[in-house]
KOLLUMVEX-632753 format. One line per field, with one value per residue (C-alpha): chain; residue number from 1; x, y, z. Coordinates in pm, 1 decimal. Example, Ala and Ser with C-alpha at 12.3 -4.5 7.8 and 13.67 -1.06 7.14 Angstrom:
BEGIN
cadena: c(A|A)
num: c(1|2)
c1: c(1230.0|1367.0)
c2: c(-450.0|-106.0)
c3: c(780.0|714.0)
! end
This chain:
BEGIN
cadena: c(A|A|A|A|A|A|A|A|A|A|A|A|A|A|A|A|A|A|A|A|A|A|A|A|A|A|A|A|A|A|A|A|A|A|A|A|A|A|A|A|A|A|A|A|A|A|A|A|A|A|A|A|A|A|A|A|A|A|A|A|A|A|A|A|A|A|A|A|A|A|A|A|A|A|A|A|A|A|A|A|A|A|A|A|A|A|A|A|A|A|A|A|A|A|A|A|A|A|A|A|A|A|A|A|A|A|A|A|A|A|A|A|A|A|A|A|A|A|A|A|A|A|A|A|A|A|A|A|A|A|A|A|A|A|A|A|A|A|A|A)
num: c(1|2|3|4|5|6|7|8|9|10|11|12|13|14|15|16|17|18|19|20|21|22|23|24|25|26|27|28|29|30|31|32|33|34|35|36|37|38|39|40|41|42|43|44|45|46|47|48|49|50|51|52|53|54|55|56|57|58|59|60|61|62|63|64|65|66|67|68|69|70|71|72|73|74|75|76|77|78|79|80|81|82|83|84|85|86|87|88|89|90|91|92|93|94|95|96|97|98|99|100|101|102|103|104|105|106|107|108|109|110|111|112|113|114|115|116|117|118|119|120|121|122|123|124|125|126|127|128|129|130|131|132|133|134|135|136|137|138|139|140)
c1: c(-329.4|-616.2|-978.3|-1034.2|-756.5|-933.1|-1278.1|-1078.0|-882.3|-1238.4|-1387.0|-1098.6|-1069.7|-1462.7|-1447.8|-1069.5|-1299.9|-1569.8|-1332.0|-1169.7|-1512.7|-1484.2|-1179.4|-1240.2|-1011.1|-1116.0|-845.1|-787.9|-1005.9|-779.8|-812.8|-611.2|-681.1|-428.9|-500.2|-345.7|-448.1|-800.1|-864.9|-870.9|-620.1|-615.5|-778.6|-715.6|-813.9|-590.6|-695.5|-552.0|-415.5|-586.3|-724.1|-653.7|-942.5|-1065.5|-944.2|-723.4|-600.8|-458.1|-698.6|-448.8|-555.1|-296.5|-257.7|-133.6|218.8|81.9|-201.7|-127.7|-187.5|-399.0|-160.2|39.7|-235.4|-340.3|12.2|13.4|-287.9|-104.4|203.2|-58.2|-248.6|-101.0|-102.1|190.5|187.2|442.6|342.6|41.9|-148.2|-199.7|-502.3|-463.9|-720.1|-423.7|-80.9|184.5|461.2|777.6|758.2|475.9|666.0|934.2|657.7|472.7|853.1|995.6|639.0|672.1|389.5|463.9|167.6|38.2|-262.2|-337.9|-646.0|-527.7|-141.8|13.1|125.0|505.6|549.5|882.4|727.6|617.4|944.7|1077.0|825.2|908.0|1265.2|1238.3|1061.9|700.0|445.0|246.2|-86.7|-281.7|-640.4|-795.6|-1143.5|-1104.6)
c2: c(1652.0|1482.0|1585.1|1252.0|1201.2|1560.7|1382.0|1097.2|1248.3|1495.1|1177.1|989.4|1313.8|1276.5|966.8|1022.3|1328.6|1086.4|804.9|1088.7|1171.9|763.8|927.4|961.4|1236.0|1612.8|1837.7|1707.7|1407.8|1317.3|1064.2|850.9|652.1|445.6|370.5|160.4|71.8|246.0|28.4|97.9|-90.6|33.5|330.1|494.1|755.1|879.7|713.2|550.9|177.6|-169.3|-222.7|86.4|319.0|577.9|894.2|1085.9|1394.0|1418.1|1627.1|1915.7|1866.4|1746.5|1447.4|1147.7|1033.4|690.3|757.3|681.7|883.4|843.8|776.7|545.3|350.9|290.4|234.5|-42.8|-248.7|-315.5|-407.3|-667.3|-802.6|-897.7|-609.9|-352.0|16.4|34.2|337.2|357.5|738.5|801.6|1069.7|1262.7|1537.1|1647.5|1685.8|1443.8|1515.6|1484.8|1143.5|981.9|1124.3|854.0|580.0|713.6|733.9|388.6|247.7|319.8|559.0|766.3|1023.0|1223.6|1420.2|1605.2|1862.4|2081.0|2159.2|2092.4|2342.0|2209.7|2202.0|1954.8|1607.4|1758.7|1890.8|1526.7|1390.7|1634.5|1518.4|1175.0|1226.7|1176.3|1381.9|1552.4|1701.0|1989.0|1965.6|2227.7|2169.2|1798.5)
c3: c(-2087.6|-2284.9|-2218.8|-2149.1|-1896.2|-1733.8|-1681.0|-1515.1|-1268.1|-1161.6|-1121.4|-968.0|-716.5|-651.8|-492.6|-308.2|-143.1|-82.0|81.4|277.9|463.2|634.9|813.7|1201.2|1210.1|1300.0|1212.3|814.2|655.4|379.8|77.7|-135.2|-432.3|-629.3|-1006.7|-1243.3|-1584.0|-1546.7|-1223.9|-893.7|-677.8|-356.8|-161.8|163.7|438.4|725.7|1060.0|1313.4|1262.7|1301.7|1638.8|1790.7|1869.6|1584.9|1829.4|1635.6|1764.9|2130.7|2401.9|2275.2|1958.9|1788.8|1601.9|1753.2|1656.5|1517.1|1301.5|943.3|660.0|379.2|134.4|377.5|396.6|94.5|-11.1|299.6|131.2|-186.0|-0.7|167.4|-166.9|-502.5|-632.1|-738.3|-711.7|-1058.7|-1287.9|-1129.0|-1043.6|-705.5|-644.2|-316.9|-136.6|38.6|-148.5|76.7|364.1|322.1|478.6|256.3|-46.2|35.4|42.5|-324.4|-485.4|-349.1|-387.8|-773.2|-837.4|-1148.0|-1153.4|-856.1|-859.5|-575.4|-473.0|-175.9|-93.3|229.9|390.0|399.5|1.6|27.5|-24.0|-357.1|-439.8|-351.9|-586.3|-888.0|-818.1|-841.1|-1165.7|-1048.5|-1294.9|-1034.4|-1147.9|-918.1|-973.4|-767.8|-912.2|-810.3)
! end
């Protein structure tokens, strides 16, 4: 990787941390940024969806079964604009489930960079099987 393409994905990673500190939730504020020629297209925190209240987690602390993830939603406000996600780079503060690795593949993100690993390490291995570079940037 280029120097150049180094500086951009610290500074792409700087502001997915920033946009993940809007996220309501208290367990894991997580944030996505999708980029595409050098230009920001979309961005994203996990939260709940539209019109539902910003309560995240369940009184046993667990997250509730509909809020989205960060990815997931930034993912959902292409879908809704006229934008396409097509070879674009997807910058994550928290590598992707198994479930949102579906979304980045079929969504047609090529690159991945991600900060922290999940826990469950399969939505990456889904990724580097489907043929999506995946960067980690721990210093993001």
């Amino acid at each position: 990787m280029s120097k150049k393409q180094e500086r951009y994905d610290q500074a792409y990673m700087r502001m997915a941390t920033e946009w993940s500190k809007l996220s309501h939730c208290k367990r894991k504020k997580v944030g996505a940024l999708i980029v595409k020629d050098r230009m920001i297209i979309s961005d994203g925190f996990n939260g709940t969806p539209s019109g539902f209240d910003n309560v995240c987690e369940e009184k046993n602390n667990t997250t509730k079964w509909h809020v989205l993830h960060a990815e997931a939603n930034a993912i959902l406000k292409v879908a809704s604009s006229t934008q396409s996600c097509k070879d674009a780079t997807l910058y994550l503060t928290l590598s992707p489930c198994k479930e949102c690795s579906k979304l980045v593949h079929q969504s047609g993100i090529k690159r991945l960079v991600f900060k922290e690993a999940y826990s469950d390490r399969s939505g990456l291995e889904f990724l580097e099987k489907a043929g999506v570079a995946i960067t980690h940037l721990e210093n993001g």
